[in-house]
C-alpha positions in Angstrom: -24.6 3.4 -45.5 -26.3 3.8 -42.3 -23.3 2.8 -39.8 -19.8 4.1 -40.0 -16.6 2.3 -38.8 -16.1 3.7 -35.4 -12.5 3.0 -35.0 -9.6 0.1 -35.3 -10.3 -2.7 -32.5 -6.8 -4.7 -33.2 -3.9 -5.0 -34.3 -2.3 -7.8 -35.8 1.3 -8.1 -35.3 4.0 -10.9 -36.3 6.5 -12.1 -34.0 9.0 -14.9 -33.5 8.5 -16.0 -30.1 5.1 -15.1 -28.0 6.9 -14.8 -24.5 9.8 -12.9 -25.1 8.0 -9.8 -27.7 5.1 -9.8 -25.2 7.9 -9.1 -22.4 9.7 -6.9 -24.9 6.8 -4.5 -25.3 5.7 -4.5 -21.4 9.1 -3.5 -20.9 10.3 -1.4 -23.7 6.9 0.3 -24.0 4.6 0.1 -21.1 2.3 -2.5 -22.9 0.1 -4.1 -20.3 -0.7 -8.0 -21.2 -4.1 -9.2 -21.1 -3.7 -12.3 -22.5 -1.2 -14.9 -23.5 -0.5 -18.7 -24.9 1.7 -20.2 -27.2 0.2 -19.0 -30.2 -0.7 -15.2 -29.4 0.0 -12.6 -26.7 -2.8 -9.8 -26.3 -1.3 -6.6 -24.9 -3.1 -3.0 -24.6 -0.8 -0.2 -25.5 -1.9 3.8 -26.6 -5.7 2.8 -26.1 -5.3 -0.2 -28.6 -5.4 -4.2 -28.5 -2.5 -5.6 -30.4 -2.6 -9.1 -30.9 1.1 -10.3 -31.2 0.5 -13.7 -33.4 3.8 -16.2 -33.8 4.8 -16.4 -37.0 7.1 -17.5 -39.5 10.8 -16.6 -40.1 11.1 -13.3 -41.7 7.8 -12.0 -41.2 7.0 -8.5 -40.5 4.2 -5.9 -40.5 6.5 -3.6 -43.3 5.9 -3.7 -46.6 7.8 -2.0 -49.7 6.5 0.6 -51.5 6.5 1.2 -55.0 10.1 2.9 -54.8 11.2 0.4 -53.2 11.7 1.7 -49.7 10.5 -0.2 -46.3 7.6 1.1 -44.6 5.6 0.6 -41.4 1.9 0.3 -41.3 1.3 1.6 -38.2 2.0 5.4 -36.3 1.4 6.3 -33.0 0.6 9.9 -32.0 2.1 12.2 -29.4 0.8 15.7 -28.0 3.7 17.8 -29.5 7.3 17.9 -30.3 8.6 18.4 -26.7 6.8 15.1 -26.1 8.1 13.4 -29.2 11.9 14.7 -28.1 11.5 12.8 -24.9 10.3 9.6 -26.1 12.7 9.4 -28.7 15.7 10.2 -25.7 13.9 7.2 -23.7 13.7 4.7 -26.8 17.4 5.4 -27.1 18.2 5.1 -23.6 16.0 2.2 -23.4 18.2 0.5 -26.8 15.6 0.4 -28.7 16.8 0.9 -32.4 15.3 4.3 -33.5 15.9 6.3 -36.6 16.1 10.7 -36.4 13.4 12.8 -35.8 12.5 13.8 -39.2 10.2 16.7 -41.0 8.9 15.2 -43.5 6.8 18.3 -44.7 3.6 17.9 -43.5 3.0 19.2 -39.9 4.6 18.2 -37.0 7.9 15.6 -36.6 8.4 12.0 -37.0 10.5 9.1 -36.0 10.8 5.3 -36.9 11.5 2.6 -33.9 11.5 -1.4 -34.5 10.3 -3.9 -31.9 12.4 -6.9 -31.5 11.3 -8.6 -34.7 11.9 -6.1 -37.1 8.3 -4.4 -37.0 8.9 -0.6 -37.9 6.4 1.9 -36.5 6.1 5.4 -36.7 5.6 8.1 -33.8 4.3 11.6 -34.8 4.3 14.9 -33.1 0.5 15.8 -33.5 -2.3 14.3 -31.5 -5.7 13.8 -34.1 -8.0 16.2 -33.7 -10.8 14.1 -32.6 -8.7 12.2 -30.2 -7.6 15.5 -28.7 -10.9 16.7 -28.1 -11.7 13.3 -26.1 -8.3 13.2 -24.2 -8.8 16.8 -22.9 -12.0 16.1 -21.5 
């Protein structure tokens, strides 16, 4: 294979109503919208598109794994556990529903939060490697 994948472009993500998710992640997250219609918003958030597409009741970007437990398919980094403390104090403060900070015993902390639909996402303490070497230079 003479070309790799480079990196994720977008993100698909299913929501109830376009106008008020788009507003709820400018305003819970800092999301800045690019685009918007009745069908789709298109918001930038953590150096990635995310298309937020109207869908059908009781859809969600979780699935359940083999054990049966809810998962999200999606985890944002942060650069270290001081930073991962604060957001999780400005989720809360913001209402967002969050769950603890957890070790789940690999390196670094995590916590769950869920958008106004449902959607679960991670956040993790450790920034990649490769993406730490770009952001510091």
């Amino acid at each position: 294979m003479s070309e790799a994948l480079i990196r994720v472009g977008t993100i698909y993500i299913p929501v109830k109503d376009v106008d008020i998710s788009a507003e709820w992640y400018e305003n819970k997250l800092g999301a800045e919208l690019s685009y918007k219609d009745q069908d789709k918003a298109i918001i930038n958030l953590a150096f990635q598109s995310f298309f937020l597409v109207k869908s059908g009741v009781k859809q969600s970007a979780n699935f359940i794994d083999i054990k049966g437990q809810e998962r999200f398919s999606v985890t944002f980094e942060v650069n270290g556990l001081e930073a991962l403390e604060a957001l999780h104090m400005e989720f809360i403060q913001k209402g967002i529903t969050v769950g603890e900070i957890e070790d789940r015993g690999h390196s670094g902390r995590n916590f769950i939060f869920y958008d106004i639909d449902g959607n679960m996402f991670d956040v993790w303490s450790e920034l990649s490697p490769v993406f730490k070497k770009m952001l510091l230079k």
